[in-house]
C-alpha positions as CSV (number, residue, x, y, z in Angstrom):
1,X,-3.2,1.4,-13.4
2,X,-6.2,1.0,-11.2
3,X,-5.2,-0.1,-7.6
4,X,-8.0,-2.6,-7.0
5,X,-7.3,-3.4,-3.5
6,X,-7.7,0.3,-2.7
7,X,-11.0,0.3,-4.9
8,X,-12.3,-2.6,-2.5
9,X,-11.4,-0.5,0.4
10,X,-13.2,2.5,-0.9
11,X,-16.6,0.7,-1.5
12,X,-16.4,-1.5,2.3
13,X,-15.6,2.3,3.7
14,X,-18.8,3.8,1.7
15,X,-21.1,0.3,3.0
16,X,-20.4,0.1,6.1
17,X,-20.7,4.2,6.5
18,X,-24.0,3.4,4.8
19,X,-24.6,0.7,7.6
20,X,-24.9,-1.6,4.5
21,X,-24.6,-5.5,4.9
22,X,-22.3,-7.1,1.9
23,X,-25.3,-9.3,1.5
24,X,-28.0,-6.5,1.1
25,X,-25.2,-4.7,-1.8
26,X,-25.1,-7.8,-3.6
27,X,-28.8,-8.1,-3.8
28,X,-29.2,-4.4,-5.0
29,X,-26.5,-5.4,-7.6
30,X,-27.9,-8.6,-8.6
31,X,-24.4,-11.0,-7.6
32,X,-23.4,-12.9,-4.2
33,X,-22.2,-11.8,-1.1
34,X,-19.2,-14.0,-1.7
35,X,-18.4,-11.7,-5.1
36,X,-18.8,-8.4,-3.2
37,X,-16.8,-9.8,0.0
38,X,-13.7,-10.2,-3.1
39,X,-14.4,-7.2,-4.6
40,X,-13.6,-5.1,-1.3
41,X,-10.7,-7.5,-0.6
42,X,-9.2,-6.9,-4.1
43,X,-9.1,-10.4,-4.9
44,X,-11.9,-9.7,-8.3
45,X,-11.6,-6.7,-10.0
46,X,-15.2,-5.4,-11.0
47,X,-16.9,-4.6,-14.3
48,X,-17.4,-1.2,-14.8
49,X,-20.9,-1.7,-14.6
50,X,-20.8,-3.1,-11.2
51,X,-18.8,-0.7,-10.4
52,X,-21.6,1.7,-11.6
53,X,-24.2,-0.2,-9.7
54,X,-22.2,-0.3,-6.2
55,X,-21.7,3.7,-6.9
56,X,-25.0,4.2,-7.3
57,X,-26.5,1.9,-4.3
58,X,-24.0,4.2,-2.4
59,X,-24.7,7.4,-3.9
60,X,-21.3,8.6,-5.0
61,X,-19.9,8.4,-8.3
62,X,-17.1,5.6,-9.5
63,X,-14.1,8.4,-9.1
64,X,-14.9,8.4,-5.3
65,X,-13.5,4.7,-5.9
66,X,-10.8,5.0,-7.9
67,X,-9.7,8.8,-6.8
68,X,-10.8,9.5,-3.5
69,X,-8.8,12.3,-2.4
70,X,-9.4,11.3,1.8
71,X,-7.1,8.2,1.6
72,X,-3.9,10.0,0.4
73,X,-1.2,7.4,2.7
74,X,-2.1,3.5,1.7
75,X,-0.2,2.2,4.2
76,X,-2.1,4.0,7.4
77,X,-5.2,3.5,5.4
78,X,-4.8,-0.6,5.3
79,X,-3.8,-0.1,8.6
80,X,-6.9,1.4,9.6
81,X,-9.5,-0.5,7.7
82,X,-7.6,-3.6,9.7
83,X,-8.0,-2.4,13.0
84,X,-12.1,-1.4,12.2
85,X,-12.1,-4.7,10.6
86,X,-11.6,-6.5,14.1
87,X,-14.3,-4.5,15.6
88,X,-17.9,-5.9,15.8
89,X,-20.1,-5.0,12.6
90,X,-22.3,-2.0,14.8
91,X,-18.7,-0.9,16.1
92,X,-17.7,-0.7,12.6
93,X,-20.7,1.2,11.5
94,X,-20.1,4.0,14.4
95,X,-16.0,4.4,13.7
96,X,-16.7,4.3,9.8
97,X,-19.4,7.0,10.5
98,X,-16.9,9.1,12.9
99,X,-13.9,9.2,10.7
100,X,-16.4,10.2,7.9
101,X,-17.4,13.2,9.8
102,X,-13.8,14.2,10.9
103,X,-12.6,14.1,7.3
104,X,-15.5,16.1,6.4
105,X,-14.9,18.7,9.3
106,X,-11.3,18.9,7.8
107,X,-12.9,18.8,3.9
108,X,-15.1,21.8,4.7
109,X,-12.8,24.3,6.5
């Protein structure tokens, strides 16, 4: 069964690394801020097409949504995305960015 919350959290975690606005993804993908802004809070669960589109305005593929291997513990990963979530959007885009490169550094040794 897909975990839809954790999907949401995957594609807010590939935006904002992106520095992408919800507003700017839905216009790429044709919907509302207000649908994209449910998707990564796991209140709608997306087509696969829009999940295709959201993959592709991000440039990973849809298992980085549904089987990313980096978020391995749910509970310190909602934790996390909380605490970011409080921060300012730029503040956001900076941590998202950091922890990106620190799972990468860990990815790539």
């Amino acid at each position: 069964m897909i975990d839809y919350k954790a999907v949401g959290r995957r594609i807010r975690y590939y935006r904002l690394e992106r520095g992408i606005t919800q507003e700017e993804l839905a216009f790429q993908i044709k919907t509302s801020a207000a649908y994209v802004s449910n998707i990564e809070r796991g209140i709608k669960k997306p087509s696969l097409q829009k999940l295709s589109e959201i993959a592709e305005v991000m440039h990973v593929t849809i298992n980085d949504f549904i089987y990313n291997s980096y978020h391995t513990n749910t509970a310190i990963d909602s934790d996390l995305q909380y605490m970011i979530s409080l921060c300012a959007p730029e503040k956001q885009r900076v941590i998202t960015k950091n922890i990106a490169e620190i799972l990468q550094t860990f990815l790539s040794e």
